[in-house]
C-alpha positions in Angstrom: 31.7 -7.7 -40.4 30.0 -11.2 -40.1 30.4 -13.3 -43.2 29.3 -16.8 -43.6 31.4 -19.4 -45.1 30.4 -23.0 -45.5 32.7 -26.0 -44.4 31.0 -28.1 -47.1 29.4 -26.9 -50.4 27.2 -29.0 -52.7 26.0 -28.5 -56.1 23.2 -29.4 -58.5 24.7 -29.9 -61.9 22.6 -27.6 -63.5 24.1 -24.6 -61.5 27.5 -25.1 -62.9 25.7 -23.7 -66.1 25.0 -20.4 -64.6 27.5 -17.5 -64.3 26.9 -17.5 -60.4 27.2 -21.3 -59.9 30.0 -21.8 -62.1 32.1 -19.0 -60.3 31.5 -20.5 -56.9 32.5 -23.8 -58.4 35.6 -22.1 -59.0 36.0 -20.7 -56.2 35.5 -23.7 -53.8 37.0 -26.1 -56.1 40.6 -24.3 -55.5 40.0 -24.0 -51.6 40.1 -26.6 -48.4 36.4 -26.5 -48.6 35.4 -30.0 -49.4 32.7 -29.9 -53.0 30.2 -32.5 -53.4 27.6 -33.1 -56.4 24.0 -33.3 -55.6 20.6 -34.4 -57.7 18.6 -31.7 -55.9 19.3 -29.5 -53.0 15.7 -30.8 -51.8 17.4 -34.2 -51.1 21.1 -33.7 -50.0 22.7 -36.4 -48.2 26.2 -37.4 -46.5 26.6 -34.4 -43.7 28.3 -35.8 -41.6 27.4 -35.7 -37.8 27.2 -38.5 -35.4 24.7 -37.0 -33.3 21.3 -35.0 -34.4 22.8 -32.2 -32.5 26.0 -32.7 -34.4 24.4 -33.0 -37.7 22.2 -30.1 -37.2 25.0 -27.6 -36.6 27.4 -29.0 -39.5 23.9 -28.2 -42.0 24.0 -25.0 -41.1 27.8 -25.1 -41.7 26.7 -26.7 -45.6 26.0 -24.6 -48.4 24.3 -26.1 -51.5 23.9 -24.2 -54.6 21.0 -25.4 -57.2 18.1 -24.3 -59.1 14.9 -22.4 -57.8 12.5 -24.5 -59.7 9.2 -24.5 -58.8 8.4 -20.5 -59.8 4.4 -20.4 -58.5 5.5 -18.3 -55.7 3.9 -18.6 -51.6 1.5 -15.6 -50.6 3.0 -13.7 -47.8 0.4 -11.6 -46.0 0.2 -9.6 -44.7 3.9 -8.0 -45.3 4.0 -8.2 -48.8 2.1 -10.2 -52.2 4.2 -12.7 -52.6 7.6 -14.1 -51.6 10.2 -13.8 -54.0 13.4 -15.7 -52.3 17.2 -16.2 -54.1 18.1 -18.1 -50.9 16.5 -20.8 -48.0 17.8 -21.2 -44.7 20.5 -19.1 -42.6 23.4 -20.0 -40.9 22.6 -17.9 -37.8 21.9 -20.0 -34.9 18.8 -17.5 -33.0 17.6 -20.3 -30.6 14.3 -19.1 -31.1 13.8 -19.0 -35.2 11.0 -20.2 -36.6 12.9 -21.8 -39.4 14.4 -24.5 -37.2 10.5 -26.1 -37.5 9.6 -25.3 -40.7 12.5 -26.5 -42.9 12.4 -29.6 -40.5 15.7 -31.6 -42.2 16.9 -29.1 -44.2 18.7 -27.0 -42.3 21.4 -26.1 -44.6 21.8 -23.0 -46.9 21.0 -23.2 -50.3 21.1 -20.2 -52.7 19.6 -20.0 -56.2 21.4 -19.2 -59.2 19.3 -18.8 -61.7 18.4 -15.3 -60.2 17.0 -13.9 -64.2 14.6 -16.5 -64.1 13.2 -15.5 -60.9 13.1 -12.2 -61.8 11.2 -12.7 -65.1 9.0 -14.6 -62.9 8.3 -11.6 -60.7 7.9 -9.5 -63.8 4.9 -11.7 -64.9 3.4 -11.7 -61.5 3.8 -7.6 -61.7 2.1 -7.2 -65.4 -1.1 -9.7 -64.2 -1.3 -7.4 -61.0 -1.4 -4.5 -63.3 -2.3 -1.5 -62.8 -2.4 -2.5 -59.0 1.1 -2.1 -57.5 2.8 -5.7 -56.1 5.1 -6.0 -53.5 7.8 -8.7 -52.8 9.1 -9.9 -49.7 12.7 -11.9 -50.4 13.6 -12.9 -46.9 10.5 -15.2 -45.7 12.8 -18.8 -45.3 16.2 -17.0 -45.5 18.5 -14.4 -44.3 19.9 -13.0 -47.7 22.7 -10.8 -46.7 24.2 -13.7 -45.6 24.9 -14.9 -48.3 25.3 -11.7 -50.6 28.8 -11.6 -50.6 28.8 -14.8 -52.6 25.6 -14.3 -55.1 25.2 -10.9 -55.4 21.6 -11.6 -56.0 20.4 -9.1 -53.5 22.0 -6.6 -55.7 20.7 -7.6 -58.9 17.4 -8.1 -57.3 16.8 -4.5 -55.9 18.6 -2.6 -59.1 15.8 -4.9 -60.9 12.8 -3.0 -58.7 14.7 0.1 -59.2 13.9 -0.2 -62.5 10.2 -1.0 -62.2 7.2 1.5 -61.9 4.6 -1.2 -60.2 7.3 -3.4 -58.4 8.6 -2.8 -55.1 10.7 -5.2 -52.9 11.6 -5.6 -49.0 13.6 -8.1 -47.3 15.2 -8.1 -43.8 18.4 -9.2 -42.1 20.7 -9.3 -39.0 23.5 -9.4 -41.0 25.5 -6.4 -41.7 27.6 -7.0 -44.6 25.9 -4.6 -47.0 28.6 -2.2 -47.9 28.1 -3.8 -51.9 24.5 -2.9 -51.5 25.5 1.3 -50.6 26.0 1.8 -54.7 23.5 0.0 -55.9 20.0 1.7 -58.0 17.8 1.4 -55.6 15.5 4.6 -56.7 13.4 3.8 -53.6 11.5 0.6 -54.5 13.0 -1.5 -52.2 12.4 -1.2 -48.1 15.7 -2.2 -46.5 14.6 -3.8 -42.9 16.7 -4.7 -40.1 15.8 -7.2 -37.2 17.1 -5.8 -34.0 16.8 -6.3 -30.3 18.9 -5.7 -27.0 21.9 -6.3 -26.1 20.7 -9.2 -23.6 18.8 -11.3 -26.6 21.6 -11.1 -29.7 24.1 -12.1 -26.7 22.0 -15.0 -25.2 20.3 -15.6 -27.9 21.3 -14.8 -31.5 24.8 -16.5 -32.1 26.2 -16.4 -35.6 24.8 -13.6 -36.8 26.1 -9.5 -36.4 26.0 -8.4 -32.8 23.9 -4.9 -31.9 26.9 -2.5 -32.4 27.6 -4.0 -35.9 23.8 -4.2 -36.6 23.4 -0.2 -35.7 26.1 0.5 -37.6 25.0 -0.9 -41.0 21.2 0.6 -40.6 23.2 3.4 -40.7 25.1 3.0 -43.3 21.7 2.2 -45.6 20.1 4.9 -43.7 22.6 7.6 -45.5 22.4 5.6 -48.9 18.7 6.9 -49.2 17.1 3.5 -48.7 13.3 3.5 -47.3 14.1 1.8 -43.5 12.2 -0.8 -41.2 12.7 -2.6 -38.4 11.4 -5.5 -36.8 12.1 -5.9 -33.1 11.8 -9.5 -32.7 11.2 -11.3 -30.4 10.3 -8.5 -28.0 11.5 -10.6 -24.6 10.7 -10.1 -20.9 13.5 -10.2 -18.8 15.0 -8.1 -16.0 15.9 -5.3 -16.8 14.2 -5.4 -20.3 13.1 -1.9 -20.2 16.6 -0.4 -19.8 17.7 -2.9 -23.0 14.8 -1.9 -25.4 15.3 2.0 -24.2 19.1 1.5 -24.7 18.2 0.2 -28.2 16.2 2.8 -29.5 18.7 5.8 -28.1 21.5 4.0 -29.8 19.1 3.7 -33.4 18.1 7.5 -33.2 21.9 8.3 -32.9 22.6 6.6 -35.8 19.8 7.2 -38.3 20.4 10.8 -40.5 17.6 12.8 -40.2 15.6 12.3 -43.2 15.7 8.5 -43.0 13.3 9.2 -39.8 10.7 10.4 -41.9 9.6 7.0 -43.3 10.6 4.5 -41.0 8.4 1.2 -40.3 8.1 -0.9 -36.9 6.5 -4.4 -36.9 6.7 -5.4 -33.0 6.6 -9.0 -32.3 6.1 -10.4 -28.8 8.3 -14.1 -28.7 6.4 -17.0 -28.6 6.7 -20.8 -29.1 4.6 -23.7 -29.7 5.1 -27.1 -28.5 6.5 -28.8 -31.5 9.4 -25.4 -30.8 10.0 -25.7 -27.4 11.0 -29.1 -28.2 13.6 -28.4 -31.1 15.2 -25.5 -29.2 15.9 -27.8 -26.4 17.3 -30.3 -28.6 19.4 -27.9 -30.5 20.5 -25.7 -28.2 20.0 -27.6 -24.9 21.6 -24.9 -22.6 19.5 -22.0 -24.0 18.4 -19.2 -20.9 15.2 -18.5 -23.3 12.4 -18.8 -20.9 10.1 -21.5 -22.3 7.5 -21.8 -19.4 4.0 -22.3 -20.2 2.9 -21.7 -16.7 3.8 -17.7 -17.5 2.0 -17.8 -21.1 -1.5 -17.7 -22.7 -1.5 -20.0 -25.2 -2.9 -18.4 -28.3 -5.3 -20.1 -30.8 -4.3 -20.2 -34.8 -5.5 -21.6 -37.8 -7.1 -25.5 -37.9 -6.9 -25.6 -33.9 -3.0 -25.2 -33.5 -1.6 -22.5 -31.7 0.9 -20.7 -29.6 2.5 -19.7 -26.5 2.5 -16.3 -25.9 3.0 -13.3 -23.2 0.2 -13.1 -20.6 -2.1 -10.4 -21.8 -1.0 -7.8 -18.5 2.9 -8.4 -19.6 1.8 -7.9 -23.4 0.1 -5.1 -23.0 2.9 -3.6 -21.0 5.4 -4.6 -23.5 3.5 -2.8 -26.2 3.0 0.0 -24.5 6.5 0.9 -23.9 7.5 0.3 -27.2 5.5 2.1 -28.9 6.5 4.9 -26.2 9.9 4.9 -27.3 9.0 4.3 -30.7 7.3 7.8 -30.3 10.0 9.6 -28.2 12.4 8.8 -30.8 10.7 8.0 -34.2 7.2 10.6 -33.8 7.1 10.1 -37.6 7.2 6.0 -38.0 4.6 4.2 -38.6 3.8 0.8 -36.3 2.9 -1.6 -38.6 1.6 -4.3 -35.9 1.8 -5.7 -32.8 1.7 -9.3 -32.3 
């Protein structure tokens, strides 16, 4: 079972005022963990690091527990309403996340612990939605089973949806350290997701985080606790013998998946890709990575305001898609595909 624990923890004053933040005060405060204060875990200094490369991997070694403030929450179309997140950042080290651009310098972990106040948040979004159902989406700038065995805000979240009748939540991981989660009330309102891939990516490519074995294993284990399933197959990657790894992956999930978790299961396929502004901080993070980062073998794909991304050649893309959603039906007749992209 992969657990993270932080080689530094910081805290916001405030925090020590909450159950939560006050335990893991404690808890740190009697270990070899060294505990700084912090004004805000939007501005913490003094990780140490001599290089970029240096500091970069100690911040995801950091932990910093504070307030979640600000409580207008992001849009997150087209998987869910809104995003609802206890947690930022993840101390995996996937070479090709999408978090290593978008939280720029802040690449430490920082959990919230005022977790009632952004549930009472959620509630009010809920009763203005009303009578129209609102979904929540908790894992859109962090992986939150990372860090469950410490908050326990997953728990508290989804018992929370369990409760509601317009509510519903969904998060996904690639950790698999969700044995405290088997209990809890989830009464179906919240869709338990798992990223997964071959073997060849989450060795080459997904350090940190729990390998495909350990990954099977707990889908299965949420599988028999009666939780509605997903998966997101992420980044689907084209290398030799890629066929044999994606067909390995899906025999393997079928074996492991009871019956009647088969009968509402979710895919969302997602071909990889990388912008410029990526390529560049993969190759200064992880500057041995085997990810294939070639232009000459993509299309580069057009976004919003003019910026885009590199992406699979429409010939290999279309093949890709193809044989997924082959074995997606061999295995899985009843799933539905959300997307391809």
């Amino acid at each position: 079972m992969v657990r993270f624990e932080p080689d530094l923890v910081f805290f916001e004053p405030d925090a020590l005022n909450y159950p939560v933040g006050e335990e893991l005060y404690r808890r740190y405060k009697d270990s070899d963990v060294e505990v700084k204060m912090t004004t805000s875990h939007n501005r913490v200094t003094g990780i140490p690091g001599d290089t970029p490369l240096q500091a970069y991997a100690n911040a995801k070694r950091t932990l910093v527990v504070g307030l979640k403030k600000t409580m207008k929450l992001d849009t997150s179309k087209p998987s869910a309403d809104y995003a609802l997140p206890a947690s930022t950042g993840c101390p995996g080290h996937c070479h090709y996340c999408y978090l290593q651009t978008t939280m720029g310098k802040k690449p430490y972990v920082r959990v919230y612990v005022n977790i009632d106040e952004i549930l009472d948040t959620a509630q009010k979004y809920i009763d203005e939605r009303a009578p129209e159902p609102t979904v929540f989406e908790a894992a859109c700038t962090s992986d939150p089973i990372a860090v469950e065995h410490l908050t326990g805000s997953m728990k508290r979240m989804i018992e929370f949806f369990g409760q509601s009748t317009l509510g519903k939540l969904r998060f996904v991981t690639k950790y698999d350290d969700v044995d405290g989660l088997l209990d809890a009330k989830h009464n179906g309102r919240t869709r338990f997701r798992f990223s997964l891939n071959s073997r060849y990516v989450i060795k080459h490519f997904e350090p940190g985080v729990a390998n495909f074995d350990q990954r099977l294993t707990a889908a299965g284990k949420i599988a028999r606790a009666g939780y509605p399933l997903g998966f997101i197959l992420a980044p689907l990657v084209m290398y030799e013998g890629w066929e044999d790894g994606y067909a390995e992956l899906m025999e393997r999930l079928s074996k492991e998946l009871v019956p009647e978790a088969k009968r509402d299961l979710t895919f969302e396929l997602i071909q990889h890709r990388f912008t410029a502004v990526a390529k560049k901080t993969i190759q200064t993070h992880y500057p041995n990575t085997k990810l294939d980062l070639d232009e000459s073998k993509r299309k580069y794909k057009y976004g919003k305001y003019g910026r885009g991304k590199w992406v699979y050649m429409p010939d290999d893309a279309s093949k890709l898609e193809m044989f997924m959603r082959e074995q997606i039906e061999m295995y899985f007749p009843d799933a539905r595909i959300e997307y391809f992209t």
